[in-house]
C-alpha atoms as one frame of an Amber mdcrd trajectory, in Angstrom:
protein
  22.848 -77.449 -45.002  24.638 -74.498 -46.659  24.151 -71.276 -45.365  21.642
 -70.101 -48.741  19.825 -72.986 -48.110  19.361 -71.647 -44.336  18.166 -68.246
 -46.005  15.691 -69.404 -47.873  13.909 -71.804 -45.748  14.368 -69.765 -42.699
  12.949 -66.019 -42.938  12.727 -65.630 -38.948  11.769 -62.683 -37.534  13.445
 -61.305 -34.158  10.222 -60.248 -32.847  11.445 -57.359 -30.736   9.782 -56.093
 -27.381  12.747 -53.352 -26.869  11.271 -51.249 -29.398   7.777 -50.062 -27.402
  10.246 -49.401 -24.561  13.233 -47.917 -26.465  12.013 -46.245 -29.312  10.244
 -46.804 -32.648  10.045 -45.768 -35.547   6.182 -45.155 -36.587   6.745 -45.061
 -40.577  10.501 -45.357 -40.198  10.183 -48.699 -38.466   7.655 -50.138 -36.005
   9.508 -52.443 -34.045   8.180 -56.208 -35.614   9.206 -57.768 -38.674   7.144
 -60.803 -40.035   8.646 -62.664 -42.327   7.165 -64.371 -45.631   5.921 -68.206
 -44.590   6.583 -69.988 -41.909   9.931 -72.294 -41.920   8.529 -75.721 -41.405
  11.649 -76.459 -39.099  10.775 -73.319 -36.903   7.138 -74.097 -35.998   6.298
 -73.429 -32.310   4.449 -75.866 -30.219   1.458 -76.387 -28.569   1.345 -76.341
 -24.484   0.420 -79.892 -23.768  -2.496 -78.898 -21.698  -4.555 -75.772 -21.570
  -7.173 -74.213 -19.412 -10.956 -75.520 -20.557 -11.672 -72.309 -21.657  -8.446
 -71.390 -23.673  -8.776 -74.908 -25.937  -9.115 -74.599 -29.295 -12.478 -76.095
 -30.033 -11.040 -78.281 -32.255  -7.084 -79.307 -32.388  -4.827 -77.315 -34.476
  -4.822 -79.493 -37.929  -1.897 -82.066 -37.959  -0.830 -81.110 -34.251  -2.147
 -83.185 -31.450  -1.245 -81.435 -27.993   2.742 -80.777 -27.813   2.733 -80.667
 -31.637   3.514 -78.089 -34.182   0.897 -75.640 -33.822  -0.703 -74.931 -37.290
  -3.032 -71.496 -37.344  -5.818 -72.389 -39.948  -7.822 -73.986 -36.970  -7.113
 -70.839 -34.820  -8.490 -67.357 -34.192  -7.956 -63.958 -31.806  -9.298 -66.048
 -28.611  -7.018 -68.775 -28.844  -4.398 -67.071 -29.436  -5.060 -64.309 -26.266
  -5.310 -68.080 -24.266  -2.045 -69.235 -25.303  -0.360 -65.628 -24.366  -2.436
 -66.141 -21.120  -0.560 -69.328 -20.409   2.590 -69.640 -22.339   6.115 -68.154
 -20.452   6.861 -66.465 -23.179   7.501 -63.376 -22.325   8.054 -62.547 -26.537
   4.700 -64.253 -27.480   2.922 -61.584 -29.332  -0.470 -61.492 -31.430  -1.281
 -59.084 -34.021  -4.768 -58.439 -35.338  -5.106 -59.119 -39.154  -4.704 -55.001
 -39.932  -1.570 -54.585 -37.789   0.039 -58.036 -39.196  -0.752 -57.009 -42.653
   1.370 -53.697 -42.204   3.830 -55.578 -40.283   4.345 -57.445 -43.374   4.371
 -54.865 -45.918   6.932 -52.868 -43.865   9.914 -55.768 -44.831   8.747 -56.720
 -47.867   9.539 -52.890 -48.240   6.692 -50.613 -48.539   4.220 -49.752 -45.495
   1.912 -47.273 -44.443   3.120 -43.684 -42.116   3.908 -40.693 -41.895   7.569
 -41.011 -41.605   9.281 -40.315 -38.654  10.720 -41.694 -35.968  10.587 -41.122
 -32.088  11.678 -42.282 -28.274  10.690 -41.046 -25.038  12.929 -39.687 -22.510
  12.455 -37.676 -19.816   8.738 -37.803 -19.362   8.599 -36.767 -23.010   8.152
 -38.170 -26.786  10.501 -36.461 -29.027  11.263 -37.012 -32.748  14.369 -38.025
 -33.470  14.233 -38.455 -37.533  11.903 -37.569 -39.950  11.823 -38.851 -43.272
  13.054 -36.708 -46.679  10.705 -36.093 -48.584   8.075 -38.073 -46.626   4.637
 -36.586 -44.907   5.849 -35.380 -41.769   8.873 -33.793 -43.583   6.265 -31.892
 -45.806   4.579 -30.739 -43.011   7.561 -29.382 -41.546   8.155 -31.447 -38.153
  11.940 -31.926 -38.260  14.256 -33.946 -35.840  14.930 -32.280 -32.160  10.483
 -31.131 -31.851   8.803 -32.725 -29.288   5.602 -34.505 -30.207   3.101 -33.043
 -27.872  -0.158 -34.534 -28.658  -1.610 -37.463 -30.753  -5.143 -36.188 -31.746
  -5.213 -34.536 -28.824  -4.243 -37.142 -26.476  -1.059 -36.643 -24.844   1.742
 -38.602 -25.714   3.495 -38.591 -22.903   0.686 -40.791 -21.362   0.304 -42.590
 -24.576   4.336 -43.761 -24.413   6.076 -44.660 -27.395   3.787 -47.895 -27.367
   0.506 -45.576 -27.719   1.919 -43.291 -29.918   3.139 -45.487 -32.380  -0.544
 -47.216 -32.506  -2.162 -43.947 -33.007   0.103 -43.169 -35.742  -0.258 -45.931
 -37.579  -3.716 -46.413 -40.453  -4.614 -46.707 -43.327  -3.098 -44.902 -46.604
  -4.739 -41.517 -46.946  -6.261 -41.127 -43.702  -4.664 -38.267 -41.279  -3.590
 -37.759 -38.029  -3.264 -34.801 -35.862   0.061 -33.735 -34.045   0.908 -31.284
 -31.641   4.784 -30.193 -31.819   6.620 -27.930 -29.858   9.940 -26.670 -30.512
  11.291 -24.025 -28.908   8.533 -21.975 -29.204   4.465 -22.143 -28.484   3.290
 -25.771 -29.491   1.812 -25.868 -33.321  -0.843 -28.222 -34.901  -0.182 -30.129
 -37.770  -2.558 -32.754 -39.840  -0.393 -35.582 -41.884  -1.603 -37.878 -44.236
  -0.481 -41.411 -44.177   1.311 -42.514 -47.221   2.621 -46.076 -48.463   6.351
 -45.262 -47.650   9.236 -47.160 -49.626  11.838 -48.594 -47.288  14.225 -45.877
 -45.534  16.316 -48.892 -43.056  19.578 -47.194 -44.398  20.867 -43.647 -44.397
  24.092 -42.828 -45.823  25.583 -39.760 -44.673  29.447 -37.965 -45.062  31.424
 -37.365 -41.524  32.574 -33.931 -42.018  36.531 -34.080 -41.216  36.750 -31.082
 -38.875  34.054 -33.152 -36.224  37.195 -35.737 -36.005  39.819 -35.084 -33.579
  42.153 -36.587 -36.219  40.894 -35.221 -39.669  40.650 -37.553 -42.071  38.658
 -37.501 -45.315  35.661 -39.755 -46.828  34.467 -40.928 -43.621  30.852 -42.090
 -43.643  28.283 -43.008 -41.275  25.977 -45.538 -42.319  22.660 -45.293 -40.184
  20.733 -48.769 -39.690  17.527 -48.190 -38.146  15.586 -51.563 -38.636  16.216
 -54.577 -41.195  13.586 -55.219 -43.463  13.800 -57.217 -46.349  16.557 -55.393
 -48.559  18.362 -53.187 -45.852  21.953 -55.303 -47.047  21.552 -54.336 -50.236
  21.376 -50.664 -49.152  24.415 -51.776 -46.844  26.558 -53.051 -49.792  25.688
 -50.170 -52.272  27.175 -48.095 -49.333  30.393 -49.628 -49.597  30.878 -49.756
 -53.158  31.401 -46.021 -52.877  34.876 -47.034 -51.504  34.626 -44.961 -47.828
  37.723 -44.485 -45.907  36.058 -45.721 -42.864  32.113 -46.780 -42.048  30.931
 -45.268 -38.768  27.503 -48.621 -38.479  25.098 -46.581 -36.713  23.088 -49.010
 -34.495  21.309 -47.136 -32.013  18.388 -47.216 -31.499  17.635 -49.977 -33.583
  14.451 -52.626 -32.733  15.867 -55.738 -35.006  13.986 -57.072 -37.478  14.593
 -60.402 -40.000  17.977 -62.511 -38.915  18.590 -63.159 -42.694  18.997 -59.247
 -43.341  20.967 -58.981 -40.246  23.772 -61.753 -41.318  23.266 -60.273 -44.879
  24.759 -56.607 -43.434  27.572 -58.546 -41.236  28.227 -60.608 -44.191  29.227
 -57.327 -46.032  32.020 -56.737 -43.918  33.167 -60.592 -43.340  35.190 -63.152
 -44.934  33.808 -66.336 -45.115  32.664 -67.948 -41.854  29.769 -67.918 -39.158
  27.411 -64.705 -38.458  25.042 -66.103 -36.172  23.449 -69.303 -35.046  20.089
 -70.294 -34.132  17.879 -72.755 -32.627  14.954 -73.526 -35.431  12.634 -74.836
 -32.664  12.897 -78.626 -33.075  16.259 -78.861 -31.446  18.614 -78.577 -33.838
  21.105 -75.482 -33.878  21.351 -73.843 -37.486  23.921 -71.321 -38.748  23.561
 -68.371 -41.034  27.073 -67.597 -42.316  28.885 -65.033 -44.943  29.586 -66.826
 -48.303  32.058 -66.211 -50.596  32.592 -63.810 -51.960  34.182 -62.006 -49.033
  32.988 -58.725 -47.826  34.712 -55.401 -47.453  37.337 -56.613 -44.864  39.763
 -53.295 -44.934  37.472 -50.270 -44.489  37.930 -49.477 -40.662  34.677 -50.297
 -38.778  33.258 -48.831 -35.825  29.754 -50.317 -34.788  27.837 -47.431 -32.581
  25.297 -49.040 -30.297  22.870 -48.369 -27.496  20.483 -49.815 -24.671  17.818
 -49.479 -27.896  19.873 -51.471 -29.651  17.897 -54.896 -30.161  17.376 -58.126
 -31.802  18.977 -58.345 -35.277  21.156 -55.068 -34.368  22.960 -57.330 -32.285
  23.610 -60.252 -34.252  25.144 -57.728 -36.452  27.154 -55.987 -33.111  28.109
 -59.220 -31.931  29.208 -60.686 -34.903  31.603 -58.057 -36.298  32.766 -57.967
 -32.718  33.569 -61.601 -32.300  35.228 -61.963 -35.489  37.250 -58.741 -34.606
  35.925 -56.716 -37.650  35.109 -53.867 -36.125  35.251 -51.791 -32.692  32.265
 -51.328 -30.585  31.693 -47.941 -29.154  28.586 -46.725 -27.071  26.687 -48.406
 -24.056  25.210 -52.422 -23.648  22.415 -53.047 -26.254  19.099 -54.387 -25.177
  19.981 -57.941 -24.678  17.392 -59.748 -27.123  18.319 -63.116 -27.484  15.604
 -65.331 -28.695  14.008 -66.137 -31.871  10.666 -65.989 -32.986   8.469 -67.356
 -35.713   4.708 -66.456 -37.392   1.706 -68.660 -37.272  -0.827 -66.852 -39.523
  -4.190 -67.069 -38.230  -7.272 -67.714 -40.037  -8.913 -64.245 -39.313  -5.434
 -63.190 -40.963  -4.120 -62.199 -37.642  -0.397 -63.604 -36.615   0.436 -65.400
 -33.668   4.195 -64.935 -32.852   6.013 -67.765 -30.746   9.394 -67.863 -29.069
  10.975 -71.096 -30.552  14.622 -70.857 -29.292  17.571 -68.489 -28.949  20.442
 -67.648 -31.044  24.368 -67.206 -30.589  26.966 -65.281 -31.599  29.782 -66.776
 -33.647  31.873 -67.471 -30.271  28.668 -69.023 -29.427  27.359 -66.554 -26.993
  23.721 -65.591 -26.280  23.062 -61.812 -25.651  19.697 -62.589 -23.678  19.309
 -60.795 -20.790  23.115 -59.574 -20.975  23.544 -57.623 -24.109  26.437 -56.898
 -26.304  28.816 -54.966 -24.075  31.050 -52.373 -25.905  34.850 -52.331 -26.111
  34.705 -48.958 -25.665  32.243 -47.463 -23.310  30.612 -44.127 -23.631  27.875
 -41.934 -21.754  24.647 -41.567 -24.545  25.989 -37.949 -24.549  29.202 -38.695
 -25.387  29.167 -41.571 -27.725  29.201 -40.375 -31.203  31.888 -38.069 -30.404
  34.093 -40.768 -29.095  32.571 -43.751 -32.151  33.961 -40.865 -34.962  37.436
 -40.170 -32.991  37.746 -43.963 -32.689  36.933 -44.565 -36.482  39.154 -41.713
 -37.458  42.464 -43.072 -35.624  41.897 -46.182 -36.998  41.020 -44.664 -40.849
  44.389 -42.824 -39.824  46.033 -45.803 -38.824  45.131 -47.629 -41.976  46.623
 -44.806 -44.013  49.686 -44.050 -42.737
């Protein structure tokens, strides 16, 4: 099966757990993707037996026990009994309201405010806002600290909490506490339908390289929703001297976007395999026409990076595209896929793993970096790297 052929019958998400621990971005990105509909090939199972009270009253249409597992017969109850029993430690449900913004967010619009934020320290802070978006109106810029969600702390809310309380419907508000530097402030945002933001483009100024070299650019990656590549490739039609692939802090999202952006800078040849759940390994691979294969490459990644950030990590990696500079990412190695509900809810399933082009699996391991660097440290040393090697390239 060619690799478009993979594409468009597999839409997998890389449901991603890292992101409630790591950092999310509520309006930004919100740590899950779900794709459009379920692959047949990628169906997950039913346990063969469950408790009395966790059986479906009647079977899941078409799947006896240990058979594909088909949603239209199920609802919120029997899906909380098969997270109550499966080892799945991936297996997520997601009431109808939450799924249905889940799924705007990659087809590229979704409801927030627009920024994004991770806790450290005992404290929520925001670490992008969004031009031109609601919180960016309302003046909250990247460095506050985010206080208070409707007067709940969110330092006891965690990222988790926060991110739920952010979240609603279009043109509903929510109240924020900030603090930054000075007494904390209130602010009321409105919730908007926000167009994609996945990629930021932004110039490295020269004098913040140890080796100055012009049209340097870092291209920020901070989930992959359906048309982050694009974004990707219109990047690199600008010609750059050198890409700086910012990856921290990234949840995942859909594998298809992910081998679309490693495909960008690859010749021909495998970006990631995957099991599709009824035992056969697939492959998702960059087509001709080749990529951008000269532009130096560094890939800048963290323990936040997850899921889909490191199918793109490890694949420019083990095809020796690029250089990898920062700490180990997340180590998210599994695949999941959606069973929509009838209540409109979605049931997500772990239904196998997937593998680098050398044919490792980051689970539990991560990508480790070529070059290592302290979180405080690692830009710096990802834009020296990228500017010897821009250098290099020149000379």
């Amino acid at each position: 099966m060619t690799s478009g052929r993979v594409r468009r019958r597999a839409a997998l998400a890389l449901a991603f757990g890292a992101a409630l621990t790591t950092g999310a971005a509520t309006g930004a990105w919100d740590g899950v993707g779900i794709p459009g509909p379920r692959p047949a090939e990628a169906r997950p199972r039913v346990p063969q037996q469950l408790p009395p009270t966790q059986q479906p009253t009647q079977a899941p249409r078409g799947a006896p026990a240990g058979g594909a597992l088909d949603g239209a017969d199920l609802d919120a109850d029997h899906a909380q009994g098969l997270l109550a029993v499966l080892d799945d430690r991936w297996a997520a449900y997601y009431p109808p309201g939450t799924a249905a913004d889940h799924r705007e967010r990659v087809d590229g619009t979704f409801p927030g405010v627009g920024l994004t934020v991770r806790q450290a320290e005992g404290a929520v802070h925001i670490t992008y806002v969004t031009p031109g978006g609601p919180a960016n109106r309302a003046g909250l810029v990247a460095g506050d600290t985010l206080a208070a969600v409707d007067s709940v702390p969110a330092a006891e809310l965690g990222v988790a909490g926060v991110v739920a309380r952010l979240r609603g419907p279009v043109g509903t508000t929510v109240a924020l506490t900030v603090a930054s530097g000075g007494p904390p402030r209130d602010v009321v945002v409105t919730r908007e339908l926000l167009t994609g933001a996945d990629v930021r483009v932004e110039p490295l100024d020269a004098a913040d390289t140890p080796v100055p070299v012009d049209g340097l650019v870092r291209i920020r990656v901070a989930g992959f929703g359906r048309g982050t590549a694009d974004q990707v490739r219109t990047a690199l039609a600008a010609k750059p001297a050198g890409v700086l692939l910012d990856l921290r802090g990234n949840p995942g999202g859909l594998i298809d976007e992910a081998a679309s952006v490693a495909s960008a800078f690859l010749r021909p040849g495998p970006v990631v395999g995957y099991d599709d759940g009824s035992g056969v390994r697939r492959e998702l691979g960059a087509a001709a026409p080749p990529g951008d294969t000269a532009t130096p490459v560094v890939v800048l990644v963290d323990g936040g990076s997850a899921s889909a950030a490191e199918v793109v990590a490890a694949a420019l990696r083990d095809r020796g595209r690029a250089v990898v500079v920062g700490s180990t990412t997340y180590g998210k190695g599994s695949v999941q896929a959606p069973t929509v509900l009838a209540d409109g809810g979605v049931l997500e399933l772990t239904v196998g793993g997937w593998y680098s082009p050398d044919g490792r699996s980051v689970e539990g391991r991560g990508v480790a970096p070529d070059i290592p660097a302290p979180s405080e440290a690692a830009d710096a040393r990802a834009r020296e790297v990228l500017a010897d090697l821009a250098e290099a390239r020149g000379s």
